[in-house]
C-alpha positions as CSV (number, residue, x, y, z in Angstrom):
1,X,92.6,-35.5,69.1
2,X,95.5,-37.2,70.2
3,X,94.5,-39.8,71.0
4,X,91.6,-40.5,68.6
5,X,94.6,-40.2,66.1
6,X,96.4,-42.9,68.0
7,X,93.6,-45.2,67.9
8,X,92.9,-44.6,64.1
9,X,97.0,-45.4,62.9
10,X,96.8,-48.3,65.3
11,X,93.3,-49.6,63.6
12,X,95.0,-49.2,60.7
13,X,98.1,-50.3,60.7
14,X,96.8,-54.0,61.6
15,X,94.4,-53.4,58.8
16,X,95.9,-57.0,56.2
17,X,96.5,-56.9,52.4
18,X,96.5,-53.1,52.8
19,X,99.1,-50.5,51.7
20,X,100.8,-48.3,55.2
21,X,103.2,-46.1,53.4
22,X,103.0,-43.2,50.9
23,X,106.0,-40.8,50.3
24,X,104.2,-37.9,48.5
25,X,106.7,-35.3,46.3
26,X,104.3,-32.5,46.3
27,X,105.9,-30.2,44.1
28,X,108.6,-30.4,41.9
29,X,110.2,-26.9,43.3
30,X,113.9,-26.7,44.6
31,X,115.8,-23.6,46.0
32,X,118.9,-25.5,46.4
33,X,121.3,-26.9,43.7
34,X,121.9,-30.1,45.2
35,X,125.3,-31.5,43.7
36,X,124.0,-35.4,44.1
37,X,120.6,-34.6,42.5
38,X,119.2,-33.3,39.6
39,X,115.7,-32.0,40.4
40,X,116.5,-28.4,40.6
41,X,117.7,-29.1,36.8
42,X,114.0,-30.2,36.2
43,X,111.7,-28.2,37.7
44,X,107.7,-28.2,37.0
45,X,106.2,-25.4,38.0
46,X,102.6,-27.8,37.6
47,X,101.4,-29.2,41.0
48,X,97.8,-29.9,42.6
49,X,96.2,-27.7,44.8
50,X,95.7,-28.1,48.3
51,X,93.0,-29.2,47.9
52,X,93.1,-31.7,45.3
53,X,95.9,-32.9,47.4
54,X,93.3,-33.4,50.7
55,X,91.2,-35.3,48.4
56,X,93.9,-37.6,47.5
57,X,94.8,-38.0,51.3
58,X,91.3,-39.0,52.0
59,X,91.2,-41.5,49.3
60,X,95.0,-42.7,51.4
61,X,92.9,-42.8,54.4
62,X,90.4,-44.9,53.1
63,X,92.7,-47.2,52.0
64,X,94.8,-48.2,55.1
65,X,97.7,-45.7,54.8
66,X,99.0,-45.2,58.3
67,X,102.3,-42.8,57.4
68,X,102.5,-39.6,54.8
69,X,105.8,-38.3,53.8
70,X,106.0,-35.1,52.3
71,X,108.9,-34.2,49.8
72,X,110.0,-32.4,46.9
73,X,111.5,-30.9,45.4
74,X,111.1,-28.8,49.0
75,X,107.3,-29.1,50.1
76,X,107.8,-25.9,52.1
77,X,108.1,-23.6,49.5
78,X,104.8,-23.8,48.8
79,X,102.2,-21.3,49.8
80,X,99.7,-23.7,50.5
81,X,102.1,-26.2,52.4
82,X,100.8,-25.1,56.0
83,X,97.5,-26.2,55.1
84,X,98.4,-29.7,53.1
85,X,100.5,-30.2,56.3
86,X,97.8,-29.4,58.9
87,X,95.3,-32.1,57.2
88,X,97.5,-35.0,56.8
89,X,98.7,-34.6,60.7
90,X,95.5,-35.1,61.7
91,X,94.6,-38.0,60.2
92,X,98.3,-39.8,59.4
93,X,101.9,-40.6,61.3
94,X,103.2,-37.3,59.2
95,X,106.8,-36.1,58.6
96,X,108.0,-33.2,55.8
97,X,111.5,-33.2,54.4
98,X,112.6,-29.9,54.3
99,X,116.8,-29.1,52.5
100,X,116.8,-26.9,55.8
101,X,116.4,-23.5,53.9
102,X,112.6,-23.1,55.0
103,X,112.0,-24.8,57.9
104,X,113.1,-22.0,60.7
105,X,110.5,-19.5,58.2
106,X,107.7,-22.0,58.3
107,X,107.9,-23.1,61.4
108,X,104.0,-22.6,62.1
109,X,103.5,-24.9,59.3
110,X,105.2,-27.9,61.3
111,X,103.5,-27.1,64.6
112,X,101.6,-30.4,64.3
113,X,103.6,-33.0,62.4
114,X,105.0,-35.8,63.6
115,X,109.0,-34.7,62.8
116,X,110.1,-32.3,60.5
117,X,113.2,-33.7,59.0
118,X,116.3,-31.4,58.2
119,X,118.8,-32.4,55.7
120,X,122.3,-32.4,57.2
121,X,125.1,-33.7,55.3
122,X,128.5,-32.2,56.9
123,X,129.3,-30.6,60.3
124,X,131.6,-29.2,58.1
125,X,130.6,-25.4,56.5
126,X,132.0,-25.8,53.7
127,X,131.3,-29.0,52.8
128,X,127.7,-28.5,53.6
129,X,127.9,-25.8,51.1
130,X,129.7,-27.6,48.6
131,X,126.8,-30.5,48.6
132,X,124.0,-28.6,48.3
133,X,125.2,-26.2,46.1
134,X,124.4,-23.1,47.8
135,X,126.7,-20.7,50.1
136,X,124.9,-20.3,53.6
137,X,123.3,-23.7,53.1
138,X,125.3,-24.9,57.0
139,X,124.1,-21.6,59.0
140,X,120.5,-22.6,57.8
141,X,119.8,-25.8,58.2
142,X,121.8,-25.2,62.1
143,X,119.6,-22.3,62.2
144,X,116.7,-24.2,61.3
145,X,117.1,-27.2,63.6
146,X,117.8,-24.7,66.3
147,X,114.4,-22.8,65.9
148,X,112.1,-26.2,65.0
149,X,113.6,-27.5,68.6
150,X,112.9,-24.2,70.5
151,X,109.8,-23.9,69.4
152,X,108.4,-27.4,70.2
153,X,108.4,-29.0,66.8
154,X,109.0,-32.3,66.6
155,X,112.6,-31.8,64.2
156,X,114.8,-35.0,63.2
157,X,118.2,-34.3,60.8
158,X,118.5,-36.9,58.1
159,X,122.4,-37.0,56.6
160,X,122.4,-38.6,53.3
161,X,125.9,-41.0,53.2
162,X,127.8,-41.1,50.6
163,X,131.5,-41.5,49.8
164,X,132.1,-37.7,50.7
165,X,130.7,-38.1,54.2
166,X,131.1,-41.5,55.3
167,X,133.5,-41.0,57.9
168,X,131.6,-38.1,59.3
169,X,128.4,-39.7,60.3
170,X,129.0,-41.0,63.3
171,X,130.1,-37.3,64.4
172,X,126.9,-36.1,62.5
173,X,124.8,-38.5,64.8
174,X,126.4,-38.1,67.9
175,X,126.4,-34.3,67.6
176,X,122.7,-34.1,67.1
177,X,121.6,-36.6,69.5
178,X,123.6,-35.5,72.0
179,X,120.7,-32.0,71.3
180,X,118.1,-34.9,71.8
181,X,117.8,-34.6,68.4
182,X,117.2,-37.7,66.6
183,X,118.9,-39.0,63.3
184,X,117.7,-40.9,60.3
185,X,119.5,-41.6,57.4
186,X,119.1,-41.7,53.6
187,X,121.8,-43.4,51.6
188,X,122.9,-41.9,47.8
189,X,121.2,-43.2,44.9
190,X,121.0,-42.5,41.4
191,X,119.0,-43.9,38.5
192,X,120.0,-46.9,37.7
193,X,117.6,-47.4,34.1
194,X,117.4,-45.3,31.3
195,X,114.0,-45.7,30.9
196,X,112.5,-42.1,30.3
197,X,109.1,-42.8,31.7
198,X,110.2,-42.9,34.9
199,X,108.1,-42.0,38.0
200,X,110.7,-39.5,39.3
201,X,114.6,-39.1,38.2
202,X,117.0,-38.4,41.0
203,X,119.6,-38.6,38.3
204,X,123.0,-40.2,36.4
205,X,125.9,-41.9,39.2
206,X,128.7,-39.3,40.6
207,X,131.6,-40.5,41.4
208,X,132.6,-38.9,44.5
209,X,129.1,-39.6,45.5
210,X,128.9,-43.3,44.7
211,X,130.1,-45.7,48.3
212,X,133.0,-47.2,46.8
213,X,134.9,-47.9,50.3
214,X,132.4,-51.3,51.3
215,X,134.6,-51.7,54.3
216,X,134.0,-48.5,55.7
217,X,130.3,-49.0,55.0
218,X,130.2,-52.2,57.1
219,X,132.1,-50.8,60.0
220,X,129.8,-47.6,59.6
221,X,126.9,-50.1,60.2
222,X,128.6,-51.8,63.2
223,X,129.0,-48.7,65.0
224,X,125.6,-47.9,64.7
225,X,124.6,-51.0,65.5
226,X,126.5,-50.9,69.0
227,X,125.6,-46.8,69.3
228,X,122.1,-47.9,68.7
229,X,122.0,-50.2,71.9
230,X,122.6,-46.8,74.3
231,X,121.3,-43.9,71.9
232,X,117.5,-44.7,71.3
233,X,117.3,-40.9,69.2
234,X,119.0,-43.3,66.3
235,X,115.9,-43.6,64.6
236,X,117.0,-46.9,62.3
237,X,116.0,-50.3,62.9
238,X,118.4,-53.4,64.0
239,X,117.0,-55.3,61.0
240,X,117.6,-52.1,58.7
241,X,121.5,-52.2,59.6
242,X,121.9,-55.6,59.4
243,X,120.0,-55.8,56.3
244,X,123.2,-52.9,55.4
245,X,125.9,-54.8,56.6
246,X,124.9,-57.5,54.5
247,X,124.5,-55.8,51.8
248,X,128.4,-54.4,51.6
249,X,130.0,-57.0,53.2
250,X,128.3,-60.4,51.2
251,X,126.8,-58.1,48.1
252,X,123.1,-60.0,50.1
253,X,119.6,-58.5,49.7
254,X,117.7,-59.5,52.6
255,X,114.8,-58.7,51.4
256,X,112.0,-58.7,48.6
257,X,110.7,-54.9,47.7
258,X,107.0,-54.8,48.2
259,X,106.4,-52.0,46.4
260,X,102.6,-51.7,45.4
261,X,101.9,-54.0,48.4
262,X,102.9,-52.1,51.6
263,X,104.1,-48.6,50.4
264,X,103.7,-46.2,47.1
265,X,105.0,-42.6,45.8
266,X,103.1,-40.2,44.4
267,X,104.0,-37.3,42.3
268,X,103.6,-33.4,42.3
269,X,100.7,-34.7,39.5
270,X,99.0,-37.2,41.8
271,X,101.0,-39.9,39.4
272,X,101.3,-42.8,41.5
273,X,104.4,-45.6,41.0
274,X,105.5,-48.3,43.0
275,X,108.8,-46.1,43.3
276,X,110.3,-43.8,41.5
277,X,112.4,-45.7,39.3
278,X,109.2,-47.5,37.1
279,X,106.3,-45.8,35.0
280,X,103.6,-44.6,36.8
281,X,100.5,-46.8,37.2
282,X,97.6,-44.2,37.9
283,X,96.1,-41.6,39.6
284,X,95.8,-41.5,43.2
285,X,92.4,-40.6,43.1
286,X,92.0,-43.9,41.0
287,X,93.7,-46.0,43.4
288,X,90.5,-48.0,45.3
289,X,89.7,-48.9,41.6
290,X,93.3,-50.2,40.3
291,X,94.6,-51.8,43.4
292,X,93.2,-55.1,43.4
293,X,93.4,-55.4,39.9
294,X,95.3,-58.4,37.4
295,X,97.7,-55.4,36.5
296,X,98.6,-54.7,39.9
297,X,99.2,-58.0,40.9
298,X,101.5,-58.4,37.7
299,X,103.5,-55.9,38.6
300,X,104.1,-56.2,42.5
301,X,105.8,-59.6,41.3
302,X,107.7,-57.1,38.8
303,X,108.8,-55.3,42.2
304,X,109.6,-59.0,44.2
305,X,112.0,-59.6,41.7
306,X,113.8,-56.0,41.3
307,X,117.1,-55.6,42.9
308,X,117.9,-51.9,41.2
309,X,118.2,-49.9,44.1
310,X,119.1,-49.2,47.5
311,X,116.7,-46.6,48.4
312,X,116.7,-46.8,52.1
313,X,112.9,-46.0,52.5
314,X,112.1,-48.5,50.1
315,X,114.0,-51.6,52.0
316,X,112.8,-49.8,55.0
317,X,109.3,-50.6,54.6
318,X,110.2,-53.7,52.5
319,X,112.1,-55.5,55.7
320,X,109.0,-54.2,58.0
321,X,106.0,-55.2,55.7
322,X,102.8,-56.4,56.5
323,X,100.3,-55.6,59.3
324,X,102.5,-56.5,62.4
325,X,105.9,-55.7,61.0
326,X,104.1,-52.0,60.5
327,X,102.6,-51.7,63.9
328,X,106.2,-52.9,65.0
329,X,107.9,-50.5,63.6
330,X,105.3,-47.3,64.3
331,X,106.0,-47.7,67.9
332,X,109.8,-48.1,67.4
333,X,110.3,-45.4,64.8
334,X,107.9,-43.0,66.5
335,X,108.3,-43.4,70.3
336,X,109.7,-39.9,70.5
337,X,107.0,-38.0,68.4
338,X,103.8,-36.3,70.0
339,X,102.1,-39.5,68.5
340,X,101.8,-42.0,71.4
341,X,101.0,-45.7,70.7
């Protein structure tokens, strides 16, 4: 299975004018109270079923998609999540997001993804705490990464920087890779358009969020850059930091989102949006339909031309585009999962 699974991503992923990426948010359920984030405030208890969900995967499949990332909300609290989870990994380069309160519990649920990645903000308790809005929030997500590792699973932590925690990543990476755990990063973001049709709202600018100190942003990306050379569990690409570096030191986008071209988001509805900050466009299950349409085309120029954000995935998969820049980046991003290329 392993390696039938290999061959398909690899087919795949060198597949041209084809979408690799989906991020799927499939439910809009949150336990925690995260201070930065506002989709606990906006809960929907609506969602597809598991199975309307495994359709929707085979219609990704069909299409090229070589990577599935569940979020939320928290996909784990779910009932059904262990079996959404089980079908994408056998078909997709899988990883679930998980605020670290459910992990450890569904632990069976991850047996076959490709990481399960833990939310870690702070090393310290209360801090941790204080960010995600719930007491005991630390002691799980340790408790969590602790359990995914001893039982096998595939676990990565994921701190999200901000102003609050700036000068504790470094720390936060080389505590968990020194556990051979590896580290990937999201970076704060907030809506930056009032526009109330919206994909997804992540919600309004905090100030003691918002990376104010540029400086300590740039030196941030140097030290990863040099830790990066020795510590191969810093799951980040060279051209991602430097594309950072530039971006606080020069105010320089080095890159052009393709949105709609190489990557997509779907919602706990099956809405699907070239990100979460536009309208959505369709239905995933109308997707082989729309994608090669006049509209489609229209709007991916839309996309070339938006500098809103600096959603990390998003410039991820922007700066790594296109069939060889995905296959590229599989084998880097990956080498330490069960997957093999």
């Amino acid at each position: 299975m392993k390696f039938t699974k290999a061959a398909s991503v690899a087919a795949r992923s060198l597949s041209p004018n084809k979408p690799h990426h989906a991020q799927w948010l499939i439910t809009r359920k949150c336990n925690y109270r995260c201070r930065g984030c506002n989709v606990w405030t906006e809960q929907d208890q609506r969602e597809l079923s598991a199975d309307e969900i495994k359709r929707g995967l085979d219609v990704l499949r069909k299409m090229g998609i070589v990577e599935v990332v569940f979020s939320g909300g928290d996909p784990l609290l779910r009932d059904d999540a262990a079996e959404i989870i089980e079908y994408a990994s056998r078909y997709f380069v899988t990883t679930v997001y998980d605020n670290g309160s459910m992990a450890a519990e569904k632990v069976d649920a991850l047996r076959n993804v490709d990481f399960a990645a833990i939310s870690f903000d702070s090393l310290d308790p209360a801090k941790m705490d204080y960010i995600k809005g719930v007491k005991g929030s630390f002691e799980k997500a340790v408790h969590s990464v602790e359990t995914l590792q001893k039982e096998g699973v595939n676990v990565a932590v994921t701190p999200t920087i901000s102003q609050l925690n700036l000068d504790e990543i470094v720390d936060i990476t080389n505590h968990f890779t020194k556990m051979k755990v590896p580290v990937w990063y999201c970076l704060y973001s907030y809506d930056l358009t009032a526009d109330e049709n919206q994909l997804f709202r992540i919600g309004k600018a905090m100030d003691e969020f918002v990376i104010k100190d540029k400086q300590g942003m740039v030196n941030l990306c140097d030290s990863l850059l040099e830790m990066r050379k020795k510590n191969k569990r810093i799951l980040m690409t060279t051209k991602l930091l430097k594309a950072m570096r530039s971006l606080y030191s020069e105010d320089k986008r080095t890159w052009r989102c393709s949105a709609l071209q190489d990557f997509f988001i779907i919602d706990h509805l099956g809405r699907v949006g070239g990100c979460h900050g536009h309208n959505f466009v369709g239905s995933v299950f109308d997707l082989p339909k729309i994608w090669g349409s006049k509209e489609f085309e229209s709007l991916r120029k839309t996309y070339r031309q938006c500098e809103q954000c600096t959603y990390l995935c998003y410039i991820f998969y922007s700066l790594h585009s296109g069939p060889y820049g995905n296959l590229a980046l599989a084998k880097e991003q990956w080498k330490n999962a069960k997957l093999l290329f």
